[in-house]
C-alpha positions in Angstrom: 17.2 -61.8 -87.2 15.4 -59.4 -85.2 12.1 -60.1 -84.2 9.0 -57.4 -83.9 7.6 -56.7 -80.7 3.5 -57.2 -81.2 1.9 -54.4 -80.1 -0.1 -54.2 -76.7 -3.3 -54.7 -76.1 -5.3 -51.7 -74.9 -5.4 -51.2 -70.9 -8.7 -52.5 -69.5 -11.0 -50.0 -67.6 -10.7 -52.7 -64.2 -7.4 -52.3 -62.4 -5.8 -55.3 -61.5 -2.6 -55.4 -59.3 -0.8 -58.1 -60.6 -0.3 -56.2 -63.6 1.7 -53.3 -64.6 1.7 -51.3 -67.6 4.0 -48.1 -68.0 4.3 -46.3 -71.2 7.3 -45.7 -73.8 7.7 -42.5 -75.4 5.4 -43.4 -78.3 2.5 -44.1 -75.5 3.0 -48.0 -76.2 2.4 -50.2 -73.6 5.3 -52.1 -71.1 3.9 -55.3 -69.2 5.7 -55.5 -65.4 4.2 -57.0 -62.3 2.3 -54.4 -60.6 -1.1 -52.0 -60.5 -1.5 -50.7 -64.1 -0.7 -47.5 -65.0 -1.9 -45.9 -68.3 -0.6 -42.8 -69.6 -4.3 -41.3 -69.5 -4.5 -41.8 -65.9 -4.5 -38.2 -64.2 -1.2 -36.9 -62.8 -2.6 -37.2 -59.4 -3.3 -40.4 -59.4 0.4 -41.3 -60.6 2.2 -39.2 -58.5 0.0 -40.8 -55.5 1.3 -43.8 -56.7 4.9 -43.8 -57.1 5.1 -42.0 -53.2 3.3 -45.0 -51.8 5.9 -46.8 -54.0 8.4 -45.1 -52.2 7.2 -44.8 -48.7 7.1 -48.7 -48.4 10.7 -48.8 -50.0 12.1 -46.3 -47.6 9.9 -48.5 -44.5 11.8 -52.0 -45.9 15.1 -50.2 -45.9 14.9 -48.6 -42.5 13.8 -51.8 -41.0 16.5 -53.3 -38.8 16.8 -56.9 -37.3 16.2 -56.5 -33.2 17.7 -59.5 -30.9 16.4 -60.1 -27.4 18.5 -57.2 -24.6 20.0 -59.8 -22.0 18.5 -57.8 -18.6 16.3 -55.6 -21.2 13.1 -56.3 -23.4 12.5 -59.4 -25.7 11.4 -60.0 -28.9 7.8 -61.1 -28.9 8.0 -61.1 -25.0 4.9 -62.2 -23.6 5.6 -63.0 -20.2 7.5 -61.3 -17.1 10.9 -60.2 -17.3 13.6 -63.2 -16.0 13.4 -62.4 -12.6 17.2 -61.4 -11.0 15.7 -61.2 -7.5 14.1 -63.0 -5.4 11.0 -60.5 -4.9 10.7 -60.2 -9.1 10.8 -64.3 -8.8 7.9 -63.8 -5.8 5.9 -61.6 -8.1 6.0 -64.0 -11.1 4.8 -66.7 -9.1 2.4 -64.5 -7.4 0.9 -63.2 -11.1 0.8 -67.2 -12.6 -1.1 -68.3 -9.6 -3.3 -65.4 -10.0 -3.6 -66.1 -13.6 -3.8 -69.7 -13.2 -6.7 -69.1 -10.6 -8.9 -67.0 -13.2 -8.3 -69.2 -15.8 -10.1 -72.0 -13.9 -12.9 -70.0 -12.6 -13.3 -68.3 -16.2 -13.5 -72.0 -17.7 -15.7 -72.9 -15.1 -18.4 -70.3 -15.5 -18.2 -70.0 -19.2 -18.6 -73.8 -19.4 -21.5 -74.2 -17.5 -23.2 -71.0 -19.2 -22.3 -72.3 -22.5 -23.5 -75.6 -21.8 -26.9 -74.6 -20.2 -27.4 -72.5 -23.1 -26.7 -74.9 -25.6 -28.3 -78.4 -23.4 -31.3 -76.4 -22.4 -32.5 -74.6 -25.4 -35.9 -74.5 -26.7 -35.5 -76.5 -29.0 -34.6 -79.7 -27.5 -38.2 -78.9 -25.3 -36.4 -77.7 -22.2 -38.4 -75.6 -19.4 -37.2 -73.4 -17.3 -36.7 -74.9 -13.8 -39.2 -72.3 -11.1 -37.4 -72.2 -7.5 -37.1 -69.1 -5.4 -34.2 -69.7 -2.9 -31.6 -72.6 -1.7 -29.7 -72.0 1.5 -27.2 -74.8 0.4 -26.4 -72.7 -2.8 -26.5 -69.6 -0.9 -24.2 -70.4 1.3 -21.6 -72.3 -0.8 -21.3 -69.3 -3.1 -20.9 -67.2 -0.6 -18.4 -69.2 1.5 -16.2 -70.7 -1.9 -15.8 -67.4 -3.5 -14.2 -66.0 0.0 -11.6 -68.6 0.4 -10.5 -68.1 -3.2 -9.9 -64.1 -2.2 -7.9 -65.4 0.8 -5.9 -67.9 -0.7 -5.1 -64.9 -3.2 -4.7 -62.3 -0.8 -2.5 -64.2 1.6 0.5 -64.6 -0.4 0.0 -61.3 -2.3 0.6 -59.7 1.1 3.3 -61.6 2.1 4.9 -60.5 -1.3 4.0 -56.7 -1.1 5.0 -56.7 2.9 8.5 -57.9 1.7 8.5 -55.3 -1.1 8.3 -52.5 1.5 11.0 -53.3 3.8 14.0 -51.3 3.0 15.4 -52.2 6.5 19.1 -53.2 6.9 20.3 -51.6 3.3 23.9 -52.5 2.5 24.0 -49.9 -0.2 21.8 -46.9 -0.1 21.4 -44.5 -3.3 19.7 -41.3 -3.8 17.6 -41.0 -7.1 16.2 -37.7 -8.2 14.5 -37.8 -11.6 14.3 -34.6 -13.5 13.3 -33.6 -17.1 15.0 -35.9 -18.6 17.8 -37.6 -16.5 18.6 -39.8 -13.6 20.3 -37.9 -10.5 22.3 -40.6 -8.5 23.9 -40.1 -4.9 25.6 -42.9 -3.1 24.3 -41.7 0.5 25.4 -44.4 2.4 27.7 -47.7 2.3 30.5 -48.0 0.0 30.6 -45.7 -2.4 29.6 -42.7 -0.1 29.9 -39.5 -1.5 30.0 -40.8 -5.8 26.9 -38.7 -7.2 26.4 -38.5 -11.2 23.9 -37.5 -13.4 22.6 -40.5 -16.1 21.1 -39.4 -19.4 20.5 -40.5 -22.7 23.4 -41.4 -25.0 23.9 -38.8 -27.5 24.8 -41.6 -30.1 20.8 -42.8 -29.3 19.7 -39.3 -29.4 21.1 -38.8 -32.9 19.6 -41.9 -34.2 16.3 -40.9 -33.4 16.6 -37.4 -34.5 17.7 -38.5 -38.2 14.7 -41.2 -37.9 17.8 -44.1 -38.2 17.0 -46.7 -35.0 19.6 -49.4 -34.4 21.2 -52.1 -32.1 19.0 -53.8 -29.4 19.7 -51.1 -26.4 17.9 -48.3 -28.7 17.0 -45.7 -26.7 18.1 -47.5 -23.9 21.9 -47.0 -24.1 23.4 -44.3 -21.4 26.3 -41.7 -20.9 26.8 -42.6 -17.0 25.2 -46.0 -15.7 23.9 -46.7 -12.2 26.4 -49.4 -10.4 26.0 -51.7 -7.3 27.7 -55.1 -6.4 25.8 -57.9 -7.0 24.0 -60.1 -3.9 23.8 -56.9 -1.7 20.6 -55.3 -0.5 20.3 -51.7 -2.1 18.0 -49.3 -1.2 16.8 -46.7 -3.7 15.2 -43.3 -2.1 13.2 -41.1 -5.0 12.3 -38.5 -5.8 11.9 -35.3 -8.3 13.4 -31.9 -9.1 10.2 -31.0 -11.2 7.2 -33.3 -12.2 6.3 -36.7 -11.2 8.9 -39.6 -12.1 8.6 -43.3 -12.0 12.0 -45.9 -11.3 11.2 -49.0 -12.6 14.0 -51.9 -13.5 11.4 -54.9 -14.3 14.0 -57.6 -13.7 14.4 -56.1 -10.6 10.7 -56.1 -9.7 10.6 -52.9 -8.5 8.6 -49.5 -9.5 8.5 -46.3 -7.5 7.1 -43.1 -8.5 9.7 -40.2 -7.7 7.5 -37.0 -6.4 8.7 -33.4 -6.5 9.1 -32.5 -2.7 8.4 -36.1 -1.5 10.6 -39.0 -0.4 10.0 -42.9 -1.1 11.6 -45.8 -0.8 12.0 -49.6 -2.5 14.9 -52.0 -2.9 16.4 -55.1 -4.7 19.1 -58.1 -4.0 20.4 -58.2 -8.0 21.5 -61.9 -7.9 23.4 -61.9 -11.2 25.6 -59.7 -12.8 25.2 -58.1 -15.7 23.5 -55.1 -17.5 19.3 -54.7 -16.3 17.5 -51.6 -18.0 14.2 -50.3 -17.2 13.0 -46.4 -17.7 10.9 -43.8 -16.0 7.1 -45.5 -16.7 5.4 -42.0 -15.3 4.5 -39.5 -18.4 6.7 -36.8 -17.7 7.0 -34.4 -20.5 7.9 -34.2 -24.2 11.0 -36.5 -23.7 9.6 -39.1 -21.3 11.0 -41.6 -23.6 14.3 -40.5 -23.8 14.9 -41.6 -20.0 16.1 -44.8 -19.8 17.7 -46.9 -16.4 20.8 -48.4 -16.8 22.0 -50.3 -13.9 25.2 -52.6 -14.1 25.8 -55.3 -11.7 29.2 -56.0 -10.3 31.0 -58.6 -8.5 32.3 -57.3 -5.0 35.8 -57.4 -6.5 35.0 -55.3 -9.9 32.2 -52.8 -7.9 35.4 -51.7 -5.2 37.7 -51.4 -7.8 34.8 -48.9 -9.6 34.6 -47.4 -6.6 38.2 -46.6 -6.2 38.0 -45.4 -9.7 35.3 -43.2 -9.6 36.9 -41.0 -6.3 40.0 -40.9 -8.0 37.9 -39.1 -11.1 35.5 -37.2 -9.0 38.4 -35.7 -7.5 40.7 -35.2 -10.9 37.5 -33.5 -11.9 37.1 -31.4 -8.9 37.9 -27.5 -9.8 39.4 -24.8 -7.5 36.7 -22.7 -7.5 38.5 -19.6 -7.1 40.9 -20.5 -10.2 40.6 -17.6 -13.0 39.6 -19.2 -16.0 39.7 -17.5 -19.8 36.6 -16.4 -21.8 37.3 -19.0 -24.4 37.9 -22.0 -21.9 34.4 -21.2 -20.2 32.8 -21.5 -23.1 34.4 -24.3 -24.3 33.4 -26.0 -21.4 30.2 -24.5 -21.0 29.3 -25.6 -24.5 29.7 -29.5 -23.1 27.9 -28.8 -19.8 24.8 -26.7 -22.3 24.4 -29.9 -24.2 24.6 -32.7 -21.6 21.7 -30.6 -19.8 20.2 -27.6 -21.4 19.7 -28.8 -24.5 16.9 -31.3 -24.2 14.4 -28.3 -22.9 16.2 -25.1 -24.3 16.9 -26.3 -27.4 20.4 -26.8 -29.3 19.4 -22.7 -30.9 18.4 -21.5 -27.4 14.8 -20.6 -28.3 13.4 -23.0 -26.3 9.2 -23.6 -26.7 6.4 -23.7 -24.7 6.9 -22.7 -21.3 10.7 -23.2 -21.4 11.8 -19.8 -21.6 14.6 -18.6 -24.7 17.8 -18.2 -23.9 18.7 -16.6 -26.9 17.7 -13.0 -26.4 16.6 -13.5 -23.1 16.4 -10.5 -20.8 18.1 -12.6 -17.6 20.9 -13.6 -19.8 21.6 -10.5 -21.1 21.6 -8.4 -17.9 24.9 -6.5 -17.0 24.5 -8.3 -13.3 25.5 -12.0 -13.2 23.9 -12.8 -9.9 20.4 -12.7 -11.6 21.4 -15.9 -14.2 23.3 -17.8 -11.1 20.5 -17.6 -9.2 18.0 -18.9 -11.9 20.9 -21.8 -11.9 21.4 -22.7 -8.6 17.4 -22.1 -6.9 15.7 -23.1 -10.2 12.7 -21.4 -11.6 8.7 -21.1 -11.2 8.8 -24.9 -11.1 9.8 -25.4 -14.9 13.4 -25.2 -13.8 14.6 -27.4 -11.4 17.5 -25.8 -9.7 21.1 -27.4 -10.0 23.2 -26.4 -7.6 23.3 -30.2 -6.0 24.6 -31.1 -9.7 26.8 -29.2 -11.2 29.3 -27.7 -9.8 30.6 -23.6 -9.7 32.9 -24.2 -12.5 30.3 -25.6 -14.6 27.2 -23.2 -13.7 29.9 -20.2 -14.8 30.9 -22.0 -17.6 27.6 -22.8 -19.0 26.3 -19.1 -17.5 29.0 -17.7 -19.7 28.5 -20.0 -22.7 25.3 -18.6 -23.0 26.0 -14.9 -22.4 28.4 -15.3 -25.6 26.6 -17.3 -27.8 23.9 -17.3 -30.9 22.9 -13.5 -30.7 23.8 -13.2 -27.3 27.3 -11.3 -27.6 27.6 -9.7 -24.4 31.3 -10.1 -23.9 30.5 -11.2 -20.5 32.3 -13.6 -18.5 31.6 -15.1 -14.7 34.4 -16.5 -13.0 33.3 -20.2 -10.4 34.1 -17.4 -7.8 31.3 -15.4 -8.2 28.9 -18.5 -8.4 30.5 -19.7 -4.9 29.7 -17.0 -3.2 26.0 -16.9 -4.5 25.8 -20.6 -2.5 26.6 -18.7 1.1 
């Protein structure tokens, strides 16, 4: 037999948020955990409700579980990086003796202040003591505090010294930041002549884009990593195509700010292998955090082999410039090179923003003379462009060149061969 549901009792005037009452059709009342509702409350109210409701359903459900990156961040890291050379190892001692140092001065004067204040206070009948001067105590403050600075400064030096010499470099690389990529050019050593450009995944740029972060190298996973053989001294030179840069790799224990029109210098000994990531730590525009450092260590036998591999691609890869290429190859191609490295500032629709110029519409792109666009290309522009003829080559600058003559409401039915862009480089 069917039992009758008592009625409700009415919804009290104080809300209370283990309770929650929603009503039936006939306006009765529905116990379920929760803040009360009452069908008299104003819509507002309700609606205000149910989308905080929903906002911390949609937070739970985006959360993702995060591991520690071996050679990357860790969770709840609160130390130093795992130093995997020996001058990141100098600098962590360097920063606990500092910190271990402070710590005993900071116990020291807070202890005696505290106790003073709390030994000597009025009312246990303590008086002030009246002196004007002590040489003794003059002197020994004067003399202790100096010999902590110098027992400091000694070994910091020695550490910073050895940071600086980039003497004697079995590898040297060439790293130009620009807005928002990694330049790399193996200058000198094995690997001479191997130059790529390192940017963002476009697997991490779509997870940010659609709000959807995963896997413990977000943001930090790229198309082209950086590559040296492990226990060899590598010097990295900076520098910038367009606004300030910073290299940093904090297992490395190195950080150096790459300047437009300026050269610097650091270097490492990586004494493991394995995958290190750092990023560029200098604010640098819009994207800054889309600029991540990937650098994989090798053994000697693995990094020649990569080596081998990569001339035998550079050199698959390498056009005849005065080959005649189709309209629709160009732009095929151009389409790839646009998105690896126009996109980011441009835009995916070509209207750009700010003070990036469109290219949809633009007056340089839709000119009947080529030589204007290839000259934006390879000399760059007003210092928002860096120029790119040191990275991409005259196939690609055509191909991208014509890709944008013939694309969204550009239709100029233009077409510029690599032989035209060659010629602009003499």
């Amino acid at each position: 037999m069917a039992r009758n549901r008592p009625e409700a009792s009415p919804v009290p005037a104080t809300p209370c948020i283990d309770d929650h009452v929603q009503p039936t059709k006939s306006n009765e009342m529905i116990h379920v955990p929760g803040n009360r509702v009452s069908p008299t409350e104003p819509l507002a109210l309700r609606v205000r409700k149910g989308l905080t409701a929903a906002t911390l359903l949609g937070a739970a459900s985006g959360a993702w579980a995060v591991s520690d990156l071996p050679g990357g961040p860790a969770v709840r890291q609160l130390d130093l990086h795992p130093a995997v050379t020996r001058i990141a190892s100098a600098q962590q001692d360097l920063h606990h003796m500092m910190m271990y140092i402070c710590i005993v001065i900071f116990v020291a004067v807070f202890g005696v202040m505290f106790y003073s204040i709390f030994a000597h206070r009025k009312s246990k009948g303590a008086k002030a003591a009246d002196f004007h001067e002590s040489t003794t105590v003059e002197i020994v403050w004067t003399i202790v505090p100096f010999l902590i600075v110098i027992g400091m400064a000694l070994p910091a030096t020695k550490v910073v010294v050895a940071q600086k010499d980039t003497t004697n470099a079995d590898l040297t690389i060439k790293a130009t930041g620009m807005q928002w990529k990694w330049g790399y050019e193996y200058i000198k050593g094995d690997g001479e002549g191997i130059q790529f450009v390192s940017t963002l995944d476009a697997s991490q740029r779509a997870l940010s884009d659609a709000g959807t972060p995963q896997g413990d190298n977000y943001l930090l996973k790229v198309d082209n990593a950086l590559v040296v053989p492990v226990d060899k001294k590598i010097r990295i030179i900076t520098t910038a195509n367009d606004v300030i840069h910073s290299f940093m790799v904090p297992a490395f224990g190195i950080k150096q700010d790459a300047i437009p029109g300026f050269v610097r210098d650091t270097w490492f000994r990586a004494e493991k292998i394995g995958d290190y990531y750092g990023q560029c730590v200098e604010l640098c525009g819009k994207e800054h955090a889309y600029m991540p450092i990937h650098v994989k260590v090798l053994s000697a036998e693995d990094y020649a082999k990569w080596v081998d591999d990569k001339h035998k691609q550079m050199q698959a890869l390498a056009d005849d410039p005065n080959k005649v290429w189709t309209q629709d190859e160009l732009i095929a191609r151009g389409e790839k090179v646009y998105t690896a490295n126009c996109a980011a500032c441009h835009q995916p629709n070509g209207k750009g923003g700010g003070a990036i110029k469109a290219l949809d519409g633009s007056a340089k792109v839709l000119s009947d003379d080529a030589k204007v666009q290839i000259d934006v290309l390879l000399n760059g522009q007003n210092n928002t462009m860096p120029p790119w003829k040191q990275i991409l080559s005259d196939t690609e600058i055509a191909a991208v060149i014509t890709y944008t003559k013939n694309h969204w409401s550009n239709k100029t039915g233009q077409t510029v061969q690599p032989a035209e862009v060659l010629a602009a480089r003499k």
